[in-house]
C-alpha positions as CSV (number, residue, x, y, z in Angstrom):
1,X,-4.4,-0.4,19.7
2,X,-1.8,-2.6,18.0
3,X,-1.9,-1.7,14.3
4,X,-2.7,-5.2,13.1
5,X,-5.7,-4.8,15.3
6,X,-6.6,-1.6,13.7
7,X,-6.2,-2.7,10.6
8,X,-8.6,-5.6,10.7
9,X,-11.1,-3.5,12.6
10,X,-11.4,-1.1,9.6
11,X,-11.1,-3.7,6.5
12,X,-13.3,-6.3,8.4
13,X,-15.8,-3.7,9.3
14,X,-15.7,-2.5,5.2
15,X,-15.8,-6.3,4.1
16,X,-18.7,-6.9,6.8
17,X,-21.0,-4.0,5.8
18,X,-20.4,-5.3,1.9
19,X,-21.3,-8.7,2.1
20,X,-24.1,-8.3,4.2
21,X,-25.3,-5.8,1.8
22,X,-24.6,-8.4,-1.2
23,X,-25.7,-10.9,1.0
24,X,-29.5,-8.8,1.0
25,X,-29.8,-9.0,-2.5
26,X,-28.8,-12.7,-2.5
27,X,-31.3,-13.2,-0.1
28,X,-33.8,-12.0,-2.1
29,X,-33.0,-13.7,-5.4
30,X,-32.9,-16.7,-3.5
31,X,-37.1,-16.4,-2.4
32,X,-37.4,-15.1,-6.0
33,X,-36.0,-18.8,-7.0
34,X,-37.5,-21.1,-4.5
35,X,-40.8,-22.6,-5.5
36,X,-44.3,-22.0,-3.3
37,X,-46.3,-24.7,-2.6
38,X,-50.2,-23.5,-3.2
39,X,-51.4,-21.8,0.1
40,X,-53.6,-24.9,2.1
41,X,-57.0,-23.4,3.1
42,X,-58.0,-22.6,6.5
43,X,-54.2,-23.2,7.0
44,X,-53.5,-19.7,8.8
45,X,-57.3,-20.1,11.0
46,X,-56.1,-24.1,12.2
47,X,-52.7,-22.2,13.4
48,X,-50.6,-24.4,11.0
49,X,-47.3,-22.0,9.9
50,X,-46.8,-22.4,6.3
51,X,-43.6,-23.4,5.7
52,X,-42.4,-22.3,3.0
53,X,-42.7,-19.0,4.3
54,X,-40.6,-20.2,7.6
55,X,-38.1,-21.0,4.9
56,X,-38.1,-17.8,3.3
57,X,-37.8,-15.9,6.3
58,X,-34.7,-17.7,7.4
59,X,-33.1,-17.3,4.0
60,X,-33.4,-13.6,3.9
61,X,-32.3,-13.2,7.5
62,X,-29.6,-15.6,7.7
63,X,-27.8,-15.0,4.5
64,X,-26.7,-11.8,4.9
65,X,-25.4,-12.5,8.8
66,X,-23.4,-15.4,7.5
67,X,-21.8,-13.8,4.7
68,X,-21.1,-10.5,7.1
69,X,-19.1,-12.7,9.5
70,X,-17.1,-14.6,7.5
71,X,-16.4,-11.9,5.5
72,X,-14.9,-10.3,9.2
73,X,-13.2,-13.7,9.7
74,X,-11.5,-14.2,6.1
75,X,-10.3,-10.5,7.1
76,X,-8.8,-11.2,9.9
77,X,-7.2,-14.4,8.7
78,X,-6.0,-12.5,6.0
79,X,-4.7,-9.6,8.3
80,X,-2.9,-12.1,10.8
81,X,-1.2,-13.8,8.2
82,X,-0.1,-10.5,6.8
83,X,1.3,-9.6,9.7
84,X,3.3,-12.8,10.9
85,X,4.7,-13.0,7.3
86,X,6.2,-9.3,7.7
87,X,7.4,-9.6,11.2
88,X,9.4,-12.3,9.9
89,X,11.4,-10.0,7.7
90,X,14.9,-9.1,9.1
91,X,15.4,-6.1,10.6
92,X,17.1,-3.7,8.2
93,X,20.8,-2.8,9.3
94,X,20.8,0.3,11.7
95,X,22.5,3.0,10.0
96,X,25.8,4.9,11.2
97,X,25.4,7.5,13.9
98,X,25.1,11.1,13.5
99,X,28.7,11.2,15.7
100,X,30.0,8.2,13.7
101,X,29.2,10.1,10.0
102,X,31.3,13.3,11.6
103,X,34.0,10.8,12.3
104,X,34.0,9.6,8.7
105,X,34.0,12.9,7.1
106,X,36.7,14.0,9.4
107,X,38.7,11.0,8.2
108,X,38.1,11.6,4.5
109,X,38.4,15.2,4.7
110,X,42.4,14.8,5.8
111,X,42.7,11.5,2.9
112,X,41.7,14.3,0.6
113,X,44.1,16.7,2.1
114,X,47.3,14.0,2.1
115,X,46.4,13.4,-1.8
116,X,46.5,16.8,-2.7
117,X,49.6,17.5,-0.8
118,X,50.9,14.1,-2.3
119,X,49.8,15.4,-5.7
120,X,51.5,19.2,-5.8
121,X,54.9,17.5,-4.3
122,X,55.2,15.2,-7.2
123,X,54.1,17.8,-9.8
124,X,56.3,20.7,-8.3
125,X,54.8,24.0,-7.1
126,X,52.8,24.3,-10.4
127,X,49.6,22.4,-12.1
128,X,49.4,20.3,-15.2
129,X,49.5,23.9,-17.1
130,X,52.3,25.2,-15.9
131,X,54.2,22.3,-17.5
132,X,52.4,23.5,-20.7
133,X,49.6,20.8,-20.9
134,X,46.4,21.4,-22.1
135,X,43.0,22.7,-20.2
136,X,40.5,20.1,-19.5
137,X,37.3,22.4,-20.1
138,X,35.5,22.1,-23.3
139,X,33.7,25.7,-24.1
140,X,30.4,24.9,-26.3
141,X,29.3,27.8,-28.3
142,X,26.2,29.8,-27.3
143,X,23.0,28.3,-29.9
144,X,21.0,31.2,-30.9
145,X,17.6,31.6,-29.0
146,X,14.3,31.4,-30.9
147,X,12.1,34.2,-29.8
148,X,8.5,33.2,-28.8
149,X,6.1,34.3,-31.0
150,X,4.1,37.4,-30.7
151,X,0.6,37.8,-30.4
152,X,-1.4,39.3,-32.9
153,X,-4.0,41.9,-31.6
């Protein structure tokens, strides 16, 4: 299955189950809030449906159905927009081969090589010491180390 597909199967089925829950208690409220008309006598014997109850029934029922499915369907639009917005995104560049990056390090490799030779024919046999220059390396002194603290018994 594509993943786009999977995708809004799993978040449609999570928005689904909550809005049809939500839509329950909604349902609910809703026949809290809606006014009775007084119950007609002999009504119920004459076979007359009251319908208010009718009303109330539909409510509860259809509620939370509606708000399950277009809670699936504002997934999915959601989902499929998702999706043709990031398949519009160029490809990224495909990176250098694992033959290619040998190449290259071959290459640079004798560059380096060349420069040092360059570098010890210009300087004679000897390094920037030998014609009495300074060292480059900088020796800090050792700080003293603090001794953790020992526990008393």
């Amino acid at each position: 299955m594509p993943l786009v597909l999977q995708r809004i199967a799993i978040y449609g089925t999570f928005a689904a189950l909550f809005l049809a829950l939500l839509g329950v208690v909604l349902g609910q409220m809703a026949s809290i809030m809606i006014p009775r008309s007084p119950e007609i006598p002999g009504a119920a014997e004459a076979g007359i449906p009251n319908p208010d109850a009718e009303i109330l029934a539909t409510i509860q029922t259809r509620t939370p159905i509606m708000m399950a499915v277009w809670g699936f369907v504002l997934v999915t639009i959601g989902e499929l927009l998702l999706h043709v917005w990031r398949s519009r995104k160029p490809a990224p560049p495909p990176g250098p081969t694992p033959q290619e990056r040998i190449d290259t390090e071959k290459v640079l490799q004798e560059l380096m090589a060349k420069a040092e030779a360059e570098e010890k024919a210009k300087s004679g046999t000897g390094g920037h010491r030998d014609k009495g220059g300074e060292s480059q390396e900088v020796v800090l002194p050792e700080l003293p180390r603090k001794e953790p603290p020992k526990a008393s018994s």
